[in-house]
C-alpha angles and dihedrals in degrees: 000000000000121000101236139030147191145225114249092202102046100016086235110154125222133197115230131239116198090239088060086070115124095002139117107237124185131244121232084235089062090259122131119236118202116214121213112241095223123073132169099189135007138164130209126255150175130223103225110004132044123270108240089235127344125286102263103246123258133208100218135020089246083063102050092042084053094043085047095048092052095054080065093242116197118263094246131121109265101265114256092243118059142205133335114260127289114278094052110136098184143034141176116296114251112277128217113252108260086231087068095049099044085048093055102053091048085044084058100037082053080055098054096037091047084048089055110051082042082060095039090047091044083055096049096043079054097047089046089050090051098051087044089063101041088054089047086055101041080060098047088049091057095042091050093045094044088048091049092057112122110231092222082072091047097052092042093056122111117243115255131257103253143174081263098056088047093068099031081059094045092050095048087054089049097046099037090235123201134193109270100241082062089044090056091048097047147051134014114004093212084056108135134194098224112297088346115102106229083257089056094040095052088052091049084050099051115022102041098013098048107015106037101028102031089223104168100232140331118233119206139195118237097221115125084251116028109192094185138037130182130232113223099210131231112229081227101116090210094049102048088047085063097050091050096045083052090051095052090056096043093047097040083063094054095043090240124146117272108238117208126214119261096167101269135158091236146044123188116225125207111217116199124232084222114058108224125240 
């Protein structure tokens, strides 16, 4: 293949690049040039700045495609106007494609991105640890503190304002309710405590309720029939444990509901129309 060639349209002349073998190019004039396949000796070019050294010469086109492929050439089509004139001694040093470049730097700005959510999730794992333990203290502090009480505070303690005192307090207002020890000294003498005559009643009072039980004192109320009375409690743990499990049983029987201690003042006790056996 010749070197050169020329447009048959225009008469511009071309220099020739190996890789131009056996393809159409186009004239800068819009006519199609047709490049011979064979070639015996070509030089590399370039169209509009000087090659560095010629292209060493080749003896097939399989040899020059090889020879361009290995110089990393961009992937780009071949562009539509080639090479400078002949004569020219140096031309522009190869460039890495843009697509490299642009990949790298995302590939580092990934990098950096990837580096710190590592470092943000590193922070959080170690914030998390830190209020775990503290929680896990805080416990063991309260567990330590409640186990070091002395009973003698516990047992001392007054008992705590409740739901339960509230009404209790509230009942006492609406009955007019008295202490039991007044309740037995005054009024009507036929009074009754639910099915208990007030005999009955004042050795209930005395002898179960006080005695045996160490409730701190019994209200009343001064109606011709009272249906209810209220326990006012001792602090005594002991003591207030005997009163409640009396309660449950006295209650159970009457299929009232069993009331718990939650450290009130009161306790509200059913009394039944028909005295048990």
């Amino acid at each position: 293949m010749a070197s050169s060639i020329s447009c048959s349209s225009c008469g511009k002349t071309y220099t020739l690049k190996p890789e131009y073998a056996g393809k159409k190019l186009k004239c800068k004039c819009g006519a199609t040039i047709a490049v011979p396949a064979e070639e015996e000796e070509t030089y590399d070019f370039a169209d509009s700045e000087p090659a560095s050294a010629p292209a060493k010469a080749v003896s097939s086109p399989a040899k020059a495609q090889a020879a361009t492929a290995g110089a990393k050439a961009p992937a780009r089509a071949a562009p539509a106007a080639f090479g400078p004139a002949p004569g020219s001694t140096s031309a522009r040093g190869a460039v890495p494609p843009r697509r490299n470049v642009v990949a790298g730097t995302r590939s580092s700005t990934r990098g950096s991105d990837s580096d710190e959510k590592s470092m943000l999730g590193k922070i959080g794992a170690g914030i998390v640890t830190v209020l775990v333990i503290l929680g896990i203290g805080f416990k063991v502090l309260r567990i330590v503190l409640h186990a070091n009480r002395s009973p003698s505070a516990t047992s001392s303690a007054a008992p705590t304002s409740n739901a339960d005192d509230d009404i209790a307090s509230a009942l006492m207002a609406k009955d007019m309710m008295v202490p039991m020890s007044q309740w037995l000294t005054t009024g009507l003498d036929g009074k009754m405590l639910g099915g208990y005559s007030k005999k009955q009643a004042e050795f209930m009072y005395r002898q179960r309720w006080q005695k045996q039980l160490g409730v701190t004192e019994v209200f009343v109320s001064q109606k011709p029939m009272s249906l209810v009375v209220v326990f006012e409690l001792p602090t005594a743990p002991a003591a207030r444990a005997a009163i409640y499990g009396w309660q449950a049983k006295w209650h159970a029987d009457q299929f009232k509901p069993i009331v718990r201690d939650t450290g009130g003042q009161y306790l509200i006790i059913n009394i039944p129309l028909v005295k048990p056996d």
